[in-house]
N, C-alpha and C positions, 0 to 999 in steps of 0.2 A: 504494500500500500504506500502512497505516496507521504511526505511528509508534510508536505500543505498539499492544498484544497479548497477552492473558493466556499464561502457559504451557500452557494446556489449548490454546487456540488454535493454538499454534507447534506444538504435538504432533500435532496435528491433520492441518493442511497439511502437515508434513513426510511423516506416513503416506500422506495421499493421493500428493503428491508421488513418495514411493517405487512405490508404485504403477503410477503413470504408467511410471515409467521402468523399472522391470523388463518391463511390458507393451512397452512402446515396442523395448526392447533384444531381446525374445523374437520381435517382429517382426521386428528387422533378422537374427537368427542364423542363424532358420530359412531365410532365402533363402540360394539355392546359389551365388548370387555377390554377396553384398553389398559394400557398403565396407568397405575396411580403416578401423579404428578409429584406427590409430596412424600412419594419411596423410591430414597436415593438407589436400591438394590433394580429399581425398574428403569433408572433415566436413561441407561445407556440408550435404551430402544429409541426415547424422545430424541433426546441429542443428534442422534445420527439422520432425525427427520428434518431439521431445522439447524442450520448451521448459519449462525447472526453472521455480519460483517464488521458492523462495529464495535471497536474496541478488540478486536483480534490481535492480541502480543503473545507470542510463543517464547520460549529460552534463549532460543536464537535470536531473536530479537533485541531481547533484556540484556544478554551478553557486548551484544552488538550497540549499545547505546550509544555511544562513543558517536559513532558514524552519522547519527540523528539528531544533534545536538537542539532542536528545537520542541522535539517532544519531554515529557516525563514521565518516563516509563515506569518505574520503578519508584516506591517510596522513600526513597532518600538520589530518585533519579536515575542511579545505575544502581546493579549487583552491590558496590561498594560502596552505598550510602556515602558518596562524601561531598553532596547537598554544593558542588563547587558547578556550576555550567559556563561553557564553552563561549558561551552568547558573548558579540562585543559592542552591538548597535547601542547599548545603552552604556556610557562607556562614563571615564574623567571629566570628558571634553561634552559631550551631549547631555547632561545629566540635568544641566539646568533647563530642559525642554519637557523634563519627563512631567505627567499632567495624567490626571482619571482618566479612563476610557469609558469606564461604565462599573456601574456598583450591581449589587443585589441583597437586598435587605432579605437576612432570612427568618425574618417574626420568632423572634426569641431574643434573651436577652439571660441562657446562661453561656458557660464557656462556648468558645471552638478552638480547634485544636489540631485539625485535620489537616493533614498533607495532600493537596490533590494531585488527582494523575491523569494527565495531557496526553493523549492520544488521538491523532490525526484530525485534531482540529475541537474534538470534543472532551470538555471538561469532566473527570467522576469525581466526587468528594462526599464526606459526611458531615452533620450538626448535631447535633443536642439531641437527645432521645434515639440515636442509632438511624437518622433519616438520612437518606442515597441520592443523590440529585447530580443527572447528567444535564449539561447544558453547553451550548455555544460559545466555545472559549473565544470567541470574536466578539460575539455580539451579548452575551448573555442572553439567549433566549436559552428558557427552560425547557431540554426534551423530554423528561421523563423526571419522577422523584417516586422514591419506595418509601414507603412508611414502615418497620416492622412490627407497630404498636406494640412495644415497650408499657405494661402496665406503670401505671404512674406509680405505685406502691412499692417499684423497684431501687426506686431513687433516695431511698432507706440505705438498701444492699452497699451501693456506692461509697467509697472512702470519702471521693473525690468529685463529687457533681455526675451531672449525668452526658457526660463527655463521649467522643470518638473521636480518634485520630487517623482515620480514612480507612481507606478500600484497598485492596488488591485488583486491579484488571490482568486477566488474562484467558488467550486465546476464546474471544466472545464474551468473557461471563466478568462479572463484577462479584467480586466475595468481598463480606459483610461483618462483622460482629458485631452482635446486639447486645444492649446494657445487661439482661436476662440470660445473656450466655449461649442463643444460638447462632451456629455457623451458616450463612444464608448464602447464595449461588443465585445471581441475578440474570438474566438475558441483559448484555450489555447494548445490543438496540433496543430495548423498549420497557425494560426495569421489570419485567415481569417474573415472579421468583420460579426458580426450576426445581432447586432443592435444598433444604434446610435438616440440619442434625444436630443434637442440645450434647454442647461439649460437657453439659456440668457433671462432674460422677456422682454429687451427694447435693443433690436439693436441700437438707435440712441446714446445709450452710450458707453464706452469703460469700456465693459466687457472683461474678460481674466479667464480662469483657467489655474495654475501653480500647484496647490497641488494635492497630492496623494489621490483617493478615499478611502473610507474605507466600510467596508461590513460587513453583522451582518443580523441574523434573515430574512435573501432570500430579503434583500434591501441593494441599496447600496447609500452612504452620498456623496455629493458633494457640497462645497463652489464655491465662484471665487474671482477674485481680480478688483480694478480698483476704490479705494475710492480717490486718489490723483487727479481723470480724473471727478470724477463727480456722482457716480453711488452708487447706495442703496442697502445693504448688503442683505443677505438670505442662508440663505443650504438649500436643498432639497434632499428629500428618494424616491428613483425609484426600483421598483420589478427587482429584478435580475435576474430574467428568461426573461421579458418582455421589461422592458424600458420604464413598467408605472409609472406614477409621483403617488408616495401614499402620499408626505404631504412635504409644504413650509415653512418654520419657519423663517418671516421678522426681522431682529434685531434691525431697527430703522424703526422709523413711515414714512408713507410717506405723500402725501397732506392731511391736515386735513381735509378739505372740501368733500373728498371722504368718504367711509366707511373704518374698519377697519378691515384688514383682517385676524384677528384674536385676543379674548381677550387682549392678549399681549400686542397689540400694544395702545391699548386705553391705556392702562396701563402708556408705556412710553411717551408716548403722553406727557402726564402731564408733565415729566420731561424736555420737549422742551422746551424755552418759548422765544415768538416773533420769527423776522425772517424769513427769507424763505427759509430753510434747504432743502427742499427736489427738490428746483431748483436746489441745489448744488448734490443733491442725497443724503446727508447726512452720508454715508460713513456707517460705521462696517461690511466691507465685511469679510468673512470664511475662509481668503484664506490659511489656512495651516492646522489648527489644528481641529481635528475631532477623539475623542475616543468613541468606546464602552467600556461597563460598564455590565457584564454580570450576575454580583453579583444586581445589581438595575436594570437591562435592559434600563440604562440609554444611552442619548449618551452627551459627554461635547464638546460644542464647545465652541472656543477658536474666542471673536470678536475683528475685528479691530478697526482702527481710524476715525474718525470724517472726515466730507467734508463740507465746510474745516476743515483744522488742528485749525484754530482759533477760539473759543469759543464766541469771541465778533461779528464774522460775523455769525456764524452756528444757536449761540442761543443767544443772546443779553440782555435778561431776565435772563440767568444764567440757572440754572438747571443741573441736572448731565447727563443727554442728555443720557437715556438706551436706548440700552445695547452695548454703545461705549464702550471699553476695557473692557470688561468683560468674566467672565466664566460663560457658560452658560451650565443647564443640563436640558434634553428633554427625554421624553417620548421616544424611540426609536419605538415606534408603532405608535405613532398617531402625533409625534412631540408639544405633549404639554409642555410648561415649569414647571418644579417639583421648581427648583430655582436657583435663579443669586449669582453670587458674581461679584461686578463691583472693578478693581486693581484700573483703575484714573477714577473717576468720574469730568464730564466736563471735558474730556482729553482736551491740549493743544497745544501737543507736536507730537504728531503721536505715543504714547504709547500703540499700537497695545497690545491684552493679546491672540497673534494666535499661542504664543509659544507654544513648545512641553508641552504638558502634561501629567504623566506618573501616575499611579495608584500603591496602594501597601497598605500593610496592615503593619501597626506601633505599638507599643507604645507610646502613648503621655499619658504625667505628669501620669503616671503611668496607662491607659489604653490602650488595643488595639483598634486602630480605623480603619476603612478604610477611608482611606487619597488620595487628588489626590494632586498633588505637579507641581507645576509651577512657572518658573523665567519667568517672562512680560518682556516687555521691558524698563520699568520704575524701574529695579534697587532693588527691591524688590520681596523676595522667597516668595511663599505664599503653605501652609498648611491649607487646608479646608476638613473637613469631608462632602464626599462623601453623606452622606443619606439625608443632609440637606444645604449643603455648606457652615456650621458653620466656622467660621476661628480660625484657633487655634495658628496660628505663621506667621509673617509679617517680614524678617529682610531683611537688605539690603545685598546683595551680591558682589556689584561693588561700583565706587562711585556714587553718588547721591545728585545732587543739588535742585534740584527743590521740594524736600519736605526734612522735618528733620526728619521724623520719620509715623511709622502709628498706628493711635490711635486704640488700640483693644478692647475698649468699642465701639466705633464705626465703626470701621472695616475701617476708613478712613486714607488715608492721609494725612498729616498738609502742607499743603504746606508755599515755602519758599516764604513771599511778598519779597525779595531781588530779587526774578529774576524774575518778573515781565515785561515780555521786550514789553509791549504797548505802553510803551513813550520811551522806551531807548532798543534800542538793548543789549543783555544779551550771553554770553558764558552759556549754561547753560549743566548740567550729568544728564543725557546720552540723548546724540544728537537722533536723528530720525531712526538712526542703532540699537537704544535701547543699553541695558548693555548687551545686550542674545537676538538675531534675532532668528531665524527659524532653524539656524545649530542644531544638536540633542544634547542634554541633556543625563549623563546616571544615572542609581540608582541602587546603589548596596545597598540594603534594610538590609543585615546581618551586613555591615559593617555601618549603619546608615550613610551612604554620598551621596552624589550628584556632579557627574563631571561635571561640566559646563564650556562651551567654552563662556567666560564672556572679555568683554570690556570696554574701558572708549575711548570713542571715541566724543567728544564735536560738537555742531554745534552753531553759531552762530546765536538767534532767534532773526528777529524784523519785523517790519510792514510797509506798504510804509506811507507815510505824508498824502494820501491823506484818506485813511482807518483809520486813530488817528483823522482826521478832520469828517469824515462823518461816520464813522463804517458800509460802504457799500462798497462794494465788487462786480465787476462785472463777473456774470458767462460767461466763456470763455470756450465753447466746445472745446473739444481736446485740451487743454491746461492744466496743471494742475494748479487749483485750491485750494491752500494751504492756503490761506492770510497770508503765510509768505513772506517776502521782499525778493526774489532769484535774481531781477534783478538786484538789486545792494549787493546781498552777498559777493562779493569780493574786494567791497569795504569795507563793515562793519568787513570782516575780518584782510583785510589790518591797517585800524585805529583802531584796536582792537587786535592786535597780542599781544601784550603786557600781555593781558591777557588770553589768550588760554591755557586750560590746556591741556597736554600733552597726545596724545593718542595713546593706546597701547592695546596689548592683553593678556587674563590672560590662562591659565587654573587650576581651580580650582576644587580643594576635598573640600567642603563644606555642613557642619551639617546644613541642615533646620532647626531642633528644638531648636539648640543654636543657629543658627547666626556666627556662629566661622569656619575658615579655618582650614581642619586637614593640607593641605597644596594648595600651589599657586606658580604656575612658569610662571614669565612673560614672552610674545613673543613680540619681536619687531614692530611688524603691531599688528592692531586690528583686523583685518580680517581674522579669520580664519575660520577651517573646524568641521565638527562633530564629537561627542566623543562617544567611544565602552568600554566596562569596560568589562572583564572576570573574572569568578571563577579562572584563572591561575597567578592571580594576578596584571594583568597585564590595562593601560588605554592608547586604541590609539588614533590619532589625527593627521589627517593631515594639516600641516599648511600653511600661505600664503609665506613660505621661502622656499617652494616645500619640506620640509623636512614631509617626514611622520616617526613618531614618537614613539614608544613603554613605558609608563613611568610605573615605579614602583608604584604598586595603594596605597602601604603604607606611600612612601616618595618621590613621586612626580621627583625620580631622573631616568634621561632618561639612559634605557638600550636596546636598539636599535633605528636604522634610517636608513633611506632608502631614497636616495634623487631622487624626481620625477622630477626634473625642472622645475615643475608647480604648481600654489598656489592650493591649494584642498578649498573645501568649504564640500564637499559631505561628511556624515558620512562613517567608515570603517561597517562595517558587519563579521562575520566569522561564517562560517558552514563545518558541516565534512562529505566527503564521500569516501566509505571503508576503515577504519579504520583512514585516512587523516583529520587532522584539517585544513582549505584554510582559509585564511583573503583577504576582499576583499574592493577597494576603485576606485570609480570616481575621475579623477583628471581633473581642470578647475575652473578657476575663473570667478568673476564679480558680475553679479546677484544684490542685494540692494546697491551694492558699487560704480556704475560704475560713480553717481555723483564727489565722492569723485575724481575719475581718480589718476593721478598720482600723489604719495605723494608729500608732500612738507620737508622738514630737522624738528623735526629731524626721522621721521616715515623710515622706512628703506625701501627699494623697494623692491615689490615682484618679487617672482620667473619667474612670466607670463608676467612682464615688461622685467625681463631682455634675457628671452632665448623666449619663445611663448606660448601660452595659448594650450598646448597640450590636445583635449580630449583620456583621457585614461582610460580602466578599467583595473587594476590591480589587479591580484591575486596571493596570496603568501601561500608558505607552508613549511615545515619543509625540508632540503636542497633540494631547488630549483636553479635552476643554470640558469635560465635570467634573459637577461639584456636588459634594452633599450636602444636605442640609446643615446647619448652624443651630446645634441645640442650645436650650437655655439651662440656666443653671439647676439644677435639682433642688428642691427646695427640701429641705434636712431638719426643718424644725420637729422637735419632740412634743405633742401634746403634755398639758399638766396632768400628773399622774394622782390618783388617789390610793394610798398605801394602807392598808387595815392588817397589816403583818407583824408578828413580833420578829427580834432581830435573829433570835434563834430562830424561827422559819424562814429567813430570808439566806443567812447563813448555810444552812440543810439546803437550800434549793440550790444555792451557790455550787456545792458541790456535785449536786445531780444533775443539774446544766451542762457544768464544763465535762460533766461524764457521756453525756448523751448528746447533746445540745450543741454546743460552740463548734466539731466539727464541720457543722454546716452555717449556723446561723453566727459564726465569730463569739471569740472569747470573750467574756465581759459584755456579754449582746452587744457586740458593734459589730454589723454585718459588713460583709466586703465589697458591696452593691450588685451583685448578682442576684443571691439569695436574698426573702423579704427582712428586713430590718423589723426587730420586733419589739423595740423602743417607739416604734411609729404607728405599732398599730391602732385601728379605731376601736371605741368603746363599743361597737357591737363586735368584732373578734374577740374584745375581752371576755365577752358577754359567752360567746362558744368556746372558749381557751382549752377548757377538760375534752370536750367533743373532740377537737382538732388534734390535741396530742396522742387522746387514749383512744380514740371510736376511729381514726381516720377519716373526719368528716373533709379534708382537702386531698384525698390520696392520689386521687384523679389529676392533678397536678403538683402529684412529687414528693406532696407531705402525708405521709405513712401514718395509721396511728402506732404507737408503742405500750398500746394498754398487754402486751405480754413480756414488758422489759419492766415497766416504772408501775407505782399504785396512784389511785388517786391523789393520795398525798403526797406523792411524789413529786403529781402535778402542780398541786396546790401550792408545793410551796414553789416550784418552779416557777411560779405564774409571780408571786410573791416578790420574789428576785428580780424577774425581770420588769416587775413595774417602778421596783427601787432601783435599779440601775438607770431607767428609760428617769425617774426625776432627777436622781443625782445628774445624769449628763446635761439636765435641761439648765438647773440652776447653774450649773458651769457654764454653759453656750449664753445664757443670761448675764452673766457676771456677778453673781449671787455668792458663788463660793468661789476659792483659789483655785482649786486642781477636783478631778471627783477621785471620791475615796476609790472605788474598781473592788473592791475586795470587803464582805462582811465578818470575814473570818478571825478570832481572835486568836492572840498568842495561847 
């Protein structure tokens, strides 16, 4: 297929195409026993009746990317995620031309996240609730969108909002993951779904997939999320014509007493010790990072953190508990493991390694290697050869407390005994947002750099009295399960401000193999967006100040912007069609941040606090002449609250909130403008406050009830809380009192 394509053209084919496949489908109805549609074991039959045209990418393709430099094939563009394009139209010199081309408002206003994928003229991507939208990367017109109705009740299950970070296309079909965990197989001319399989193994847990599939050799790879809530990590390879399961690969053990389900696992078995981790599920779920490897036929995933987060309830023996944060490379046929590299062994922190991972071939200390290269969340770049996961370079990136260095006789890190926080609550770098989340990473390999959208963002770790008394830990369904201290975090931060260090966000040009910044520009928030690098010399980034940003890839100095009015999290993209270079970007916050909610002095306040969490997709081109609208300011005032609570119930709610509660709706109820603000609710909410928490009277959009987690009074004094918080902040915003207390809890 060509690489452009007029629009008349794309209209064209897509009509016929339709065609086809209503014919094809009116064939299969009218028989009195055909295949079921929605059994992957029968699709082979359909498939081979209807063969789509669009969005057809084979391996050979994907491999081949290089050659196409205007499409984007693959989720991080090539095989080698290294998010760098060839493009030079938009370049040093032309930049100041660059202008909208056309927006599309996607009616919603939680996160986006999505990487899209540009194929011969046509847009695929996803938004908020797991929805599929093919469109007109020229024009923006909308060809098709899939809804997979995601019950609204799911958005409980989520750590993290009810996010997606894209699709897979290939050969014809669009594959999907839904908030709920199924794996969906779209017809990629007409969104029509062909076949769907529920990756989850254990419903009574809170499973979730968020991340983007990825596709290789007529299978396609899918993670999930949900180690915070209780549940036991895996990826799994399903046939991409079928939607049969060809092979599992568990990343942490589960009940010993069972059998193992796969060498592997005996393997890290050993490194468990005591315990009963796998009530907790034990955690290392998939949920972002998934490469192919076409030069090994490997695939790398990227594992998360421990459940709990604490090492002294998870595994109380000690042991480095595999393959918690680790990189993990697999047979991409049979799912066996070739080899680990584990970044924190015995994580402790939530030092997920599901960051991006990008592939490329080097020089190191004067060989060329094939290298995969990853910033974890633990503050540390790692260089590891590919053929064997040798480590060849460990430096830190951002700052870094919790170890001083890592030993490359042993591939370990040293950790710091000063932050220790089992008997004393500790500030410790980098808080649970990691130095480098899941935003993209780029690699511009000639120029030996790495653009990473890196932070120093601190939390607060400690444990409750009663877990330093007994080192046990009760498992609480639908609750998350951290053994960190969150019901009284706002205490520990309050008597602890003193020492908080300061967080903010970088973006950085930085050498893997030295460890050295060619250069670093701080952003005021830590919370930003994904980074795109170009042969035109150019690195974009949109960030939490709604500014999207063009910087010079040499000196780090910004030479265009473009203000969205909404914080970005999502990487940009650019591809070209007829003779046109387009740059393109999801705008909308929230997503791993929404605990955080709204900053405190001196973090500056994002874009989606102050005007709305606008979802937008954005595309720009060399003079483009729109504009979007000019929001006005959000109006933030807090009704006057009426308080009929004693302080011991305000206090008790205090800590059933920050247990339940501030995951989503921000600590200390100051939400992060995504989620509703519930300092600002009206008196008839108050009026159903018990309904909405316990009954699910909102669940249909998001809000769950939790009458099998919390009691009435649970509520009641919850409700308590946050109508003392909602006055404390007013009389503040009034100028009535100094600062608000934030905390009811006494010494």
């Amino acid at each position: 297929f060509p690489t452009r394509r007029s629009s008349d053209l794309r209209l064209i084919a897509l009509v016929g195409v339709l065609a086809v496949v209503v014919l094809g489908y009116m064939a299969v109805t009218n028989e009195t026993s055909g295949p079921d549609l929605q059994d992957p074991a029968q699709m082979s039959e359909v498939s081979t009746t209807v063969k789509p045209t669009l969005g057809f990418i084979d391996d050979e393709r994907i491999k081949n990317a290089e050659s196409e430099p205007g499409n984007w094939l693959s989720f991080g563009r090539t095989y080698e995620e290294q998010r760098h394009s060839p493009l030079t139209q938009i370049n040093r010199e032309s930049i100041e031309g660059l202008g909208l081309a056309w927006y599309k408002d996607m009616g919603t206003n939680r996160a986006q996240e999505a990487t899209p994928i540009v194929v011969d003229g046509i847009m695929f991507f996803t938004s908020s609730w797991s929805r599929v939208y093919a469109i007109d990367a020229k024009t923006g017109e909308e060809l098709w969108m899939f809804d997979p109705k995601v019950p609204g009740e799911v958005a409980r299950k989520a750590c993290c909002d009810v996010v997606n970070r894209g699709v897979a296309v290939y050969k014809g079909r669009v594959y999907v993951g839904s908030l709920d965990g199924r794996l969906i197989a779209l017809d990629a001319a007409t969104g029509e779904e062909v076949w769907e399989v529920d990756t989850i193994i254990d419903r009574t847990r809170f499973y979730t997939v968020t991340g983007a599939p990825r596709v290789a050799n007529g299978k396609v790879f899918i993670g999930n999320g949900g180690a915070e809530f209780g549940v036991r990590g895996y990826v799994t390879a399903y046939d991409a014509e079928t939607g049969e399961q060809m092979w599992r690969f568990y990343t942490v053990p589960g009940d010993p007493s069972l059998p193992f389900e796969h060498p592997e696992m005996e393997m890290a078995a050993k490194t468990w010790k005591g315990g009963n981790w796998w009530e907790f599920g034990g955690g290392g779920t998939v949920w972002n990072t998934i490469v192919y490897d076409p030069d090994f036929n490997s695939l790398y995933i990227g594992v998360g953190n421990g459940s709990p987060w604490t090492r002294i309830i998870r595994s109380p023996g000690g042991g480095d508990n595999l393959f918690l944060s680790s990189i993990v490379a697999l047979d991409a046929d049979t799912g066996k493991m070739k080899w680990y590299y584990q970044t924190t062994p015995g994580d402790n922190w939530d030092y997920t390694a599901v960051q991006d991972i990008a592939l490329a071939d080097m020089e190191v200390d004067g060989e060329m290697r094939k290298v995969l290269l990853q910033a974890p969340k633990n503050g540390f770049f790692y260089v590891l050869d590919r053929s064997d996961g040798e480590l060849l370079r460990a430096n830190p990136y951002a700052t870094v407390t919790w170890a001083s260095h890592v030993d490359m006789e042993t591939g370990r890190p040293v950790e710091n005994p000063d932050m220790d926080y089992t008997e004393k609550a500790k500030w410790v770098l980098p808080g649970p947002l990691g130095a480098h989340n899941w935003q993209a990473m780029s690699v511009d390999v000639d120029a030996g750099v790495v653009y990473i959208p890196a932070q120093d963002n601190p939390l607060i770790y400690g444990v409750s009295e009663q877990l330093k008394k007994t080192g046990v830990l009760k498992h609480e369904p639908g609750r998350w399960n951290t053994g960190i201290e969150f019901g009284r975090v706002t205490k520990m931060f309050v008597d602890n401000i003193a020492d908080q260090p300061t967080p903010k966000g970088y973006l950085k040009a930085f050498d893997p193999l030295t460890g050295k910044d060619k250069w670093s520009v701080e952003i005021p928030h830590y919370w930003n967006g994904g980074v795109l690098s170009s042969a035109g010399g150019l690195v974009f980034q949109g960030d939490a100040l709604g500014m999207l940003k063009a910087y010079d890839s040499d000196t780090g100095e910004v030479v265009w912007e473009f203000n969205t009015y909404t914080s970005m999290l999502a990487p940009p993209i650019t591809f070209e069609l007829d003779g046109v270079q387009y740059l393109s970007i999801l705008t909308g916050s929230g997503g791993g941040d929404l605990f955080g909610g709204e900053p405190l002095p001196p973090v500056a306040e994002h874009a989606s606090l102050t005007y709305n969490n606008y979802g937008r997709l954005l595309v720009f081109s060399l003079g483009g002449t729109e504009s979007i609208p000019v929001p006005s300011v959000r109006d933030r005032s807090i009704p006057a609250q009426v308080v009929n609570a004693s302080v011991t119930d305000i206090a008790a709610g205090e800590i059933v909130y920050n247990e339940v509660c501030a995951v989503c709706h921000g600590l200390a109820v100051r939400s992060g403008g995504s989620i509703p603000d519930l300092r600002r609710m009206s008196e008839g909410t108050h009026e159903i406050f018990n309904q909405i928490v316990l009954e699910g009277l909102l669940s249909a959009r998001g809000m769950a009830g939790f009458g099998d987690t919390i009691t009435e009074k649970d509520s009641t004094q919850i409700h308590a809380y946050v109508r003392a918080r909602a006055e404390q902040d007013r009389l503040y915003a009034a100028g009535e009192v100094e600062l608000p207390q934030l905390t009811w809890l006494s010494n």
